[in-house]
C-alpha positions as CSV (number, residue, x, y, z in Angstrom):
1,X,97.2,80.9,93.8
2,X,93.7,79.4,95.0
3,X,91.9,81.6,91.7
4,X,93.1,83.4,88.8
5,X,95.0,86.1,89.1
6,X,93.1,89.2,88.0
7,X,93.0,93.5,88.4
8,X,96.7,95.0,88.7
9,X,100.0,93.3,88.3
10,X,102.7,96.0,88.1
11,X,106.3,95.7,86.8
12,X,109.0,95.9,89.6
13,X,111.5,98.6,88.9
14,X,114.9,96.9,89.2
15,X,116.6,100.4,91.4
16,X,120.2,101.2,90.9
17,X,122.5,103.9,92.7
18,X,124.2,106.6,91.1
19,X,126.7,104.6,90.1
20,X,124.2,102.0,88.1
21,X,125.1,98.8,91.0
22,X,121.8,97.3,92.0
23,X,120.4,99.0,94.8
24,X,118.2,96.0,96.6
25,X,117.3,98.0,99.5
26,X,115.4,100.7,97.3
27,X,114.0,97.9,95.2
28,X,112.6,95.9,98.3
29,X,110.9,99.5,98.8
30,X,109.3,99.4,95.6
31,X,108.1,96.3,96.1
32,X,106.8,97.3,99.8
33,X,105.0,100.5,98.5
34,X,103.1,97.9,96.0
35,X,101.8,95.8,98.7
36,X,100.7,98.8,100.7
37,X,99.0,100.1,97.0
38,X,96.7,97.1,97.7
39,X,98.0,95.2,94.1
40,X,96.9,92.0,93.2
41,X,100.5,91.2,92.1
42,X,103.6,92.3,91.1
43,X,105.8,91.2,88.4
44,X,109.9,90.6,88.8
45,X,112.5,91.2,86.2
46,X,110.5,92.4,83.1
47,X,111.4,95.0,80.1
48,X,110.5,97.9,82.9
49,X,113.0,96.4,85.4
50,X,115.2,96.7,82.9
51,X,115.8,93.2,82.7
52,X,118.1,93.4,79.2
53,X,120.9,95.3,81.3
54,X,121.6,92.7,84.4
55,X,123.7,89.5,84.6
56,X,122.1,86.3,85.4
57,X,123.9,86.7,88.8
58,X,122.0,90.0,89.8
59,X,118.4,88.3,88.2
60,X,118.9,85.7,90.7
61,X,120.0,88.3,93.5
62,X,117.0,90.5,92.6
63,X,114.0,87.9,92.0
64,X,115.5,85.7,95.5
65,X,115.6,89.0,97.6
66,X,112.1,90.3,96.4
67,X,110.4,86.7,96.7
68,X,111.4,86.8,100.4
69,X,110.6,90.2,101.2
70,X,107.1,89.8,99.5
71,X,107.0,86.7,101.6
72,X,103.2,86.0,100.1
73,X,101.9,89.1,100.6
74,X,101.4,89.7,96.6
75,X,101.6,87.0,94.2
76,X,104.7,87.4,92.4
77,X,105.3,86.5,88.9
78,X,109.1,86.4,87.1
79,X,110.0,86.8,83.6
80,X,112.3,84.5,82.1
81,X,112.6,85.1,78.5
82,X,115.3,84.2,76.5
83,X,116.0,83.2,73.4
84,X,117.1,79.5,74.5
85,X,114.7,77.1,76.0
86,X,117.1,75.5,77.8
87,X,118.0,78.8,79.5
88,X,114.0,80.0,79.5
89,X,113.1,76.5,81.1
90,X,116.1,76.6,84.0
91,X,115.4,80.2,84.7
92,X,111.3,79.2,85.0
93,X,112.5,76.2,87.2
94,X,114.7,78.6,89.4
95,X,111.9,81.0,90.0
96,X,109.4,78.1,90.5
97,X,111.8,77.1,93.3
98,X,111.9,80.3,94.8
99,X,108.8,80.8,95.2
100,X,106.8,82.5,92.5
101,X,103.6,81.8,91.0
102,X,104.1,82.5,87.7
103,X,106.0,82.7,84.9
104,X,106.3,85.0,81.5
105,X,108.0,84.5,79.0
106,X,108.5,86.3,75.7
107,X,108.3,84.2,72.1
108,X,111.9,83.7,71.5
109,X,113.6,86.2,69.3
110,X,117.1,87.7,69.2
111,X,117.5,91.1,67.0
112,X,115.3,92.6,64.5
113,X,115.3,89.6,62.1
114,X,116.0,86.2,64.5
115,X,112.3,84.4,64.4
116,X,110.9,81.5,65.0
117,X,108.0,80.4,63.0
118,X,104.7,79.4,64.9
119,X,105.4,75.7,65.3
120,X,108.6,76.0,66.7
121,X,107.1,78.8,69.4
122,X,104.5,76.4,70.9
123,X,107.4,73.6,71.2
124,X,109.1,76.1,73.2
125,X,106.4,76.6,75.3
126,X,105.7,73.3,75.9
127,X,109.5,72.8,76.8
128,X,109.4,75.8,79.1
129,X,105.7,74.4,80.8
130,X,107.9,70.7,81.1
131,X,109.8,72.3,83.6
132,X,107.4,73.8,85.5
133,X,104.0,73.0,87.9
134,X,103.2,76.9,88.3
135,X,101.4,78.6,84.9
136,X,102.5,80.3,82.4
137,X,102.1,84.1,81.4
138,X,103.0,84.7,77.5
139,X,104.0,88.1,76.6
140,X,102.9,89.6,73.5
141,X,104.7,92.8,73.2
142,X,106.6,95.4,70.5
143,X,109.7,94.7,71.3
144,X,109.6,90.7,70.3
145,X,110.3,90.6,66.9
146,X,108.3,86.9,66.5
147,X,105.2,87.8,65.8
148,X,102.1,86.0,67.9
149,X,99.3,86.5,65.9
150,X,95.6,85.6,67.1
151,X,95.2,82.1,65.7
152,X,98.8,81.1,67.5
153,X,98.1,82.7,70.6
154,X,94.8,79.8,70.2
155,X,96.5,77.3,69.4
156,X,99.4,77.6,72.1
157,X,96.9,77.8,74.5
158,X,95.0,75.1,73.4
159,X,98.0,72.9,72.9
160,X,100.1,73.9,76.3
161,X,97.6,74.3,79.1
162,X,99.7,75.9,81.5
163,X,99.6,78.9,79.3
164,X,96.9,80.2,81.3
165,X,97.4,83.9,81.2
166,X,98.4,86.4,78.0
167,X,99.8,89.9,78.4
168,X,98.8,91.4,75.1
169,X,100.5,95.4,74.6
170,X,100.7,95.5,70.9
171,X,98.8,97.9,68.9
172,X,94.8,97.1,68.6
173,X,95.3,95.3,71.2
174,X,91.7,94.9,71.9
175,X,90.7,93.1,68.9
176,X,92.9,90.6,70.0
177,X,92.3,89.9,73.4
178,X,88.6,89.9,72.1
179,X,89.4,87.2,69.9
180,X,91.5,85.1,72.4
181,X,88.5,85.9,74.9
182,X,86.0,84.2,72.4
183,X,87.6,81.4,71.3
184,X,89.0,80.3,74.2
185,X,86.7,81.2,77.0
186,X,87.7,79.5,80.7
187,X,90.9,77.9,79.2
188,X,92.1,81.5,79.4
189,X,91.5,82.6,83.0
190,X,93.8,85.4,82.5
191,X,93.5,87.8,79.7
192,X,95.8,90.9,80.8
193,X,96.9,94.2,78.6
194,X,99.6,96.1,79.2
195,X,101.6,99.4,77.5
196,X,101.0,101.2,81.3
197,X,97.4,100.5,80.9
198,X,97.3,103.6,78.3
199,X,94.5,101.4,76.5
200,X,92.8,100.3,79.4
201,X,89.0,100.7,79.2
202,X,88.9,99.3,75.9
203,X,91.2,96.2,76.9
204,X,88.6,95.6,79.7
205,X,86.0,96.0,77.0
206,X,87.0,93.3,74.9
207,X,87.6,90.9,78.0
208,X,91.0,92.2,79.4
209,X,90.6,90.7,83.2
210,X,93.6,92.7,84.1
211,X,96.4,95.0,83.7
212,X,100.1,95.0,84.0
213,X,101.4,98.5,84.1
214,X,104.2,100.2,85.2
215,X,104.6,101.3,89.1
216,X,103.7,104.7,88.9
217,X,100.0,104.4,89.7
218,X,99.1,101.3,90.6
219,X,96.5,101.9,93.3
220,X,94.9,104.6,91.4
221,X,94.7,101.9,88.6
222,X,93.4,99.2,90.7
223,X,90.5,101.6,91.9
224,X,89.7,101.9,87.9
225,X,89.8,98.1,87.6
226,X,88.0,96.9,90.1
227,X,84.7,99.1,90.0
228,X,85.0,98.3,86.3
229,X,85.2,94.3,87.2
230,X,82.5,95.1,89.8
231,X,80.4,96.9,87.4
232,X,81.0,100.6,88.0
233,X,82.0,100.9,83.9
234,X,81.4,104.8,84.1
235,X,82.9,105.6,87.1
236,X,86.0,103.8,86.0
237,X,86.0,105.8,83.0
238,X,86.1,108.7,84.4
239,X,88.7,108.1,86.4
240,X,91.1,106.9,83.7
241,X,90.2,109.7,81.6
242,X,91.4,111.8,84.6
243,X,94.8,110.0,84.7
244,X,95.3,109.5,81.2
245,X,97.0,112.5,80.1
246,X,99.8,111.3,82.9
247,X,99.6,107.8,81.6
248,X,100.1,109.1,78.3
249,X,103.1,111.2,79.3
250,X,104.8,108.4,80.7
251,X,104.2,106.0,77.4
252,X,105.2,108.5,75.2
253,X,107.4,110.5,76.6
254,X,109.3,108.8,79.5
255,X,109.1,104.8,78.8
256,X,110.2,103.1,82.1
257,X,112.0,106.1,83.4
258,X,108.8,107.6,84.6
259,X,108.0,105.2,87.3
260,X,111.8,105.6,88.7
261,X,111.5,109.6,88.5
262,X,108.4,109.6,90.8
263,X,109.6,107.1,93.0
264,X,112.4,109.3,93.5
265,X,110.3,112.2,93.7
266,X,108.0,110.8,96.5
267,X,111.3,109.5,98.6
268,X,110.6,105.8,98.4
269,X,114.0,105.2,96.5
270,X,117.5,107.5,96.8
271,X,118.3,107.4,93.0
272,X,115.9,107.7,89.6
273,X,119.3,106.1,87.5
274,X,119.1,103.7,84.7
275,X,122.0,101.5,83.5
276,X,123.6,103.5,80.1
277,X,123.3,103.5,77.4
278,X,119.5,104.4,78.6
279,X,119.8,107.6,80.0
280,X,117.9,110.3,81.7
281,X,114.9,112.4,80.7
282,X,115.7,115.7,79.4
283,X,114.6,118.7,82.2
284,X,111.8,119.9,80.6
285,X,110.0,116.1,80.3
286,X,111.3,115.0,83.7
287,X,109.5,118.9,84.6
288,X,106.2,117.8,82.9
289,X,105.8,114.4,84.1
290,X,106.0,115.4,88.0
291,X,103.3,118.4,87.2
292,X,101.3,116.2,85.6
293,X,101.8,113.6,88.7
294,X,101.2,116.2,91.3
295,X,98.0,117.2,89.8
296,X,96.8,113.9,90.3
297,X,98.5,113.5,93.9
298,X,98.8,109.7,93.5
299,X,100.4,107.5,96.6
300,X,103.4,107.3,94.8
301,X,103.9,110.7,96.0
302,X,102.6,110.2,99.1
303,X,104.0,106.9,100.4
304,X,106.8,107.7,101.8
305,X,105.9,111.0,103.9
């Protein structure tokens, strides 16, 4: 990348057929759709591709195939988390290799009560960042059970300079991109928030420089962040407002499945499955969510026709 990566990174939902084998075609097709949604970026193999549920034979699969059919249209960035280094730094190498231009990476955890206390998470990093030429996207999210509290976030940055970009989706999550933004200015070109953007406005408030939601609106989102970026603070308001009651559906109500049920919906994929033991929405919420959608009439809906 010539400048840091900035406005709307989407997770890549990793499709499956009905009978839960990875579907590569459909999930090329997400990844086409994105580039047509004029995204900045896309992201490969993250919690909402379901990344817990494949083998390391179908990550590889997946992030090789979508690298190529990207072919440096997007920027592509592939998660690598896991609870090893040795594993997190040979799966950052891999993806290096393969062409993408960035990696994220979790804090390591396994469980509810496996930590690792805050010296032992920036040697990590700096193991992971060893391997690697390409920078380094930590994730800050609910579902790591090591916490990454402002002052480490600093000091990792500070102390492993590839850590150049931080995806922060954990509750006030402004307050701490604010802090990050003010204590460590330039040396943190890319301050990103997450949670399918549901707390967008005031993330770009505090210094948020981008988002990385799901990819069930992503040019409808990219319209909010760029006038924002360029200015336009009130008319992106308004048009989040406008699509945050769907937003807030799909956090709430759907988690990742909402992406797959509209991309199902608007014929860019054949199947809407996840892998058991996550299953489908019930009727009534899968019912809500494409009212809500339809209202809004985003391309989702509208690619494929």
């Amino acid at each position: 990348m010539d400048a840091p990566l900035s406005g709307v990174v989407p997770v890549v939902p990793t499709i499956f057929h009905d009978d839960e084998t990875v579907d590569l075609d459909g999930t090329a097709r997400v990844a086409d759709y994105l580039v047509d949604a004029e995204v900045d970026g896309m992201c490969l193999l993250a919690n909402y591709s379901e990344q817990f549920s494949l083998t390391d034979a179908e990550r590889d699969t997946i992030a090789r195939a979508l690298l190529e059919r990207v072919a440096g249209r997007a920027p592509v960035i592939v998660t690598t988390s896991h609870y090893s280094v040795r594993v997190a730094a040979t799966r950052s190498r891999a993806a290096q290799d393969m062409g993408a231009a960035m990696v994220m990476v979790m804090p390591p955890f396994f469980g509810a009560t496996l930590t690792v206390p805050g010296p032992a998470v920036i040697e990590y990093f700096s193991r992971v960042a060893d391997a690697i030429d390409i920078p380094i996207m930590v994730q800050d999210a609910p579902l790591s059970a090591t916490p990454l509290p402002a002052s480490l976030l600093i000091d990792l940055v500070k102390q492993v300079p590839q850590v150049q970009y931080a995806k922060i989706e954990v509750p006030q999550a402004a307050d701490k991109l604010s802090s990050l933004v003010s204590a460590l200015g330039s040396s943190l070109p890319g301050p990103f928030d997450g949670e399918e953007s549901v707390t967008l406005i005031p993330d770009l408030d505090a210094g948020a420089m981008g988002t990385m939601p799901s990819s069930m609106v992503p040019a409808e989102l990219s319209w909010i962040v760029h006038g924002y970026l360029s200015g336009d603070r009130a008319g992106a308001v308004r048009a989040w407002e406008d699509l945050l009651p769907l937003i807030h559906f799909e956090n709430r109500q759907c988690g990742l499945r909402a992406q797959k049920i509209l991309l199902a919906e608007g014929g860019i994929v054949a199947s809407d499955r996840t892998r058991a033991p996550l299953g489908p929405v019930s009727p009534r919420t899968r019912r809500g969510l494409i009212e809500l959608a339809t209202a809004r009439d985003p391309l989702i809906l509208r690619w494929a026709r």
